[in-house]
C-alpha positions as CSV (number, residue, x, y, z in Angstrom):
1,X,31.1,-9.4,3.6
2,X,27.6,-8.8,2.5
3,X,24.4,-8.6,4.4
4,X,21.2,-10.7,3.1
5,X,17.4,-11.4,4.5
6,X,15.9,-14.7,4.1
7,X,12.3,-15.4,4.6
8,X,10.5,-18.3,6.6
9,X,7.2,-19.4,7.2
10,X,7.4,-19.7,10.9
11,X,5.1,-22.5,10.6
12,X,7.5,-24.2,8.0
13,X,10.6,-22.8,10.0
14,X,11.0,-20.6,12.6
15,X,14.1,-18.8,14.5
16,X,13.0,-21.1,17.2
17,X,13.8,-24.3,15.2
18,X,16.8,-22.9,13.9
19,X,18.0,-22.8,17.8
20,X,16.8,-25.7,18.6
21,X,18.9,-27.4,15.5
22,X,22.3,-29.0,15.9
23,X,24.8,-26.6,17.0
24,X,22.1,-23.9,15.7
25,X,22.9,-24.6,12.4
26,X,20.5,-25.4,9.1
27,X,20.9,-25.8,5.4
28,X,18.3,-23.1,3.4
29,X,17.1,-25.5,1.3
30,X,13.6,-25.1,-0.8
31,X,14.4,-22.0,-2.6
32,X,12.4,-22.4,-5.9
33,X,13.1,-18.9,-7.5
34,X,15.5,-18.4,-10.4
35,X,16.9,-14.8,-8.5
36,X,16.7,-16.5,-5.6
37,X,18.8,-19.8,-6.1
38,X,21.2,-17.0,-8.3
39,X,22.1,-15.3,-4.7
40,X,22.5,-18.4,-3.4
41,X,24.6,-20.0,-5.8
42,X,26.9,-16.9,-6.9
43,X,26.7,-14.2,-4.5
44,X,26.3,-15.5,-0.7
45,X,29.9,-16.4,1.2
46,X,30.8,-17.9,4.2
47,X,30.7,-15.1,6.5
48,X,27.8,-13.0,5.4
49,X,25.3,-11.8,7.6
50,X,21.6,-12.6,7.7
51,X,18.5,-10.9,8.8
52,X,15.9,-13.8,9.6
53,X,12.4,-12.8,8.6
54,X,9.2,-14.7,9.4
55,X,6.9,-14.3,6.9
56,X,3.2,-14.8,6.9
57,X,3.4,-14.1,10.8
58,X,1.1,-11.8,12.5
59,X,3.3,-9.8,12.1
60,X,5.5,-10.1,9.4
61,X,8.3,-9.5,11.4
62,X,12.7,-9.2,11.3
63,X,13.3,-11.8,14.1
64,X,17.4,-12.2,14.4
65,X,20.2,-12.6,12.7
66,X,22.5,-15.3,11.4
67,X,25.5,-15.9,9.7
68,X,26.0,-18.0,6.7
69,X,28.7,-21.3,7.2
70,X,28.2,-22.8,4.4
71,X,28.3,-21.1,0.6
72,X,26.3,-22.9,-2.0
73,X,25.9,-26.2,-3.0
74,X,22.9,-28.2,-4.9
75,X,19.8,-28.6,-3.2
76,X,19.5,-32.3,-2.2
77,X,16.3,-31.8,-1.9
78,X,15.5,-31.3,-5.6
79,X,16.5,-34.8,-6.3
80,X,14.8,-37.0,-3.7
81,X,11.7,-38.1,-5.2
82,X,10.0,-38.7,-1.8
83,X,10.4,-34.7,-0.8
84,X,7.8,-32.1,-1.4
85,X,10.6,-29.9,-2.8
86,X,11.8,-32.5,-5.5
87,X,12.6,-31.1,-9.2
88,X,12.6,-34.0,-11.8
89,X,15.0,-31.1,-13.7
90,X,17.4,-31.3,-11.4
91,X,20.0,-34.0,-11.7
92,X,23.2,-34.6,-10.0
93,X,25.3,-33.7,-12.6
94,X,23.2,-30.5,-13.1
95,X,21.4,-29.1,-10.5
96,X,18.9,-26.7,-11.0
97,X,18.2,-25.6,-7.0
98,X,21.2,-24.6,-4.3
99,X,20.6,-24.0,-0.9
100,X,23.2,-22.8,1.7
101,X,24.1,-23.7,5.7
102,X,23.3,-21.0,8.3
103,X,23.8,-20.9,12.1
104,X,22.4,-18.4,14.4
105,X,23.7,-15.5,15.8
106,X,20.8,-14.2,17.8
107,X,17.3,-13.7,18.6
108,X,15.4,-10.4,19.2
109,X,14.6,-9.8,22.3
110,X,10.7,-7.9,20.5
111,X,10.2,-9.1,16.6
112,X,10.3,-5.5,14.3
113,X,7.2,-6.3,12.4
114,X,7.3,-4.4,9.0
115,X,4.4,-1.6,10.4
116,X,7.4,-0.5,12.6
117,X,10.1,-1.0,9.6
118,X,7.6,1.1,7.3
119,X,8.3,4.0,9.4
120,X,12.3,4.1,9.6
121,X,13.3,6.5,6.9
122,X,16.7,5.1,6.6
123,X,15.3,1.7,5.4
124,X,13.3,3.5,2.5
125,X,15.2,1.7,0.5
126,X,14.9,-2.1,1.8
127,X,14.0,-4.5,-0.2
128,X,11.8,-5.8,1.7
129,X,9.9,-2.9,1.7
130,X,9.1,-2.2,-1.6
131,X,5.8,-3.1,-2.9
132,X,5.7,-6.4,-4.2
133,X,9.0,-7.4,-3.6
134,X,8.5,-11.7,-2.9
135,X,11.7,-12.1,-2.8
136,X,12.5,-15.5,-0.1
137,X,16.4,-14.3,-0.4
138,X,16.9,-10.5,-1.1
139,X,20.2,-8.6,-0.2
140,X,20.3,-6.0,2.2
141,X,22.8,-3.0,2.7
142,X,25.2,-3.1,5.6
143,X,23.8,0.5,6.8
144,X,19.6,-1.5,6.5
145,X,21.3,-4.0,8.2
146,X,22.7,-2.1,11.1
147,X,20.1,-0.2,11.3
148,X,18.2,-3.3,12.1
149,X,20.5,-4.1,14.5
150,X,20.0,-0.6,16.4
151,X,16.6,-0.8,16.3
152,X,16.6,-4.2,18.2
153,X,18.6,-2.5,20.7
154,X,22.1,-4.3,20.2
């Protein structure tokens, strides 16, 4: 199993909409980053484990987890010409954009905004806190991840 953290605008799509979905489940679709759509085509299985970040929040902020239900697969998206996200490169027979299918697992009961992650020596580390990492899909270490976990007091 690995351990990954995907990030949302909450006003694109939030935690919230991801419970309020069909059996709390979504496909990740959109991703428009080579490194990105890589981790989601090669490297992310059924069965991993996600941190969902809202990004662009005041604060930025770790907001609950999820697990991943459904490994990668084209991104429909990239070929519907009426969708903001479509790619005239990306064709059926080869698709340029993958996206996967996650449910959720839980919300946090308090957001950890990334002031409060900053300060956590054994994240040091994460991703997510280096400077300049953009990253919309970035993996995460299962001792960052639990670490997470114990600081949302579960």
């Amino acid at each position: 199993m690995k351990y990954w953290l995907l990030k949302s605008e909450p006003e694109s799509f939030s935690i919230q909409d991801l419970q309020k979905a069909p059996k709390q489940t979504t496909c990740w679709d959109g991703v428009r980053n080579y490194q990105a759509r890589n981790f989601l085509r090669d490297e992310i299985k059924s069965g991993d484990r996600v941190l969902f970040y809202h990004s662009n929040a005041n604060p930025p902020a770790i907001v609950g987890t999820a697990k991943v239900v459904k490994e990668g697969y084209p991104d429909l998206t990239a070929q519907d010409k009426k969708h903001h996200h479509y790619d005239p490169a990306s064709t059926k027979e080869n698709p340029r954009w993958y996206m996967i299918d996650i449910q959720l697992d839980q919300i946090f009961d308090k957001p950890l905004g990334l002031d409060e992650l900053k300060k956590v020596k054994a994240l040091a580390k994460m991703e997510l806190l280096r400077k300049g990492s953009r990253l919309s899909v970035q993996p995460v270490t299962e001792e960052e991840f639990e670490e997470v976990l114990e600081l949302a007091g579960l």
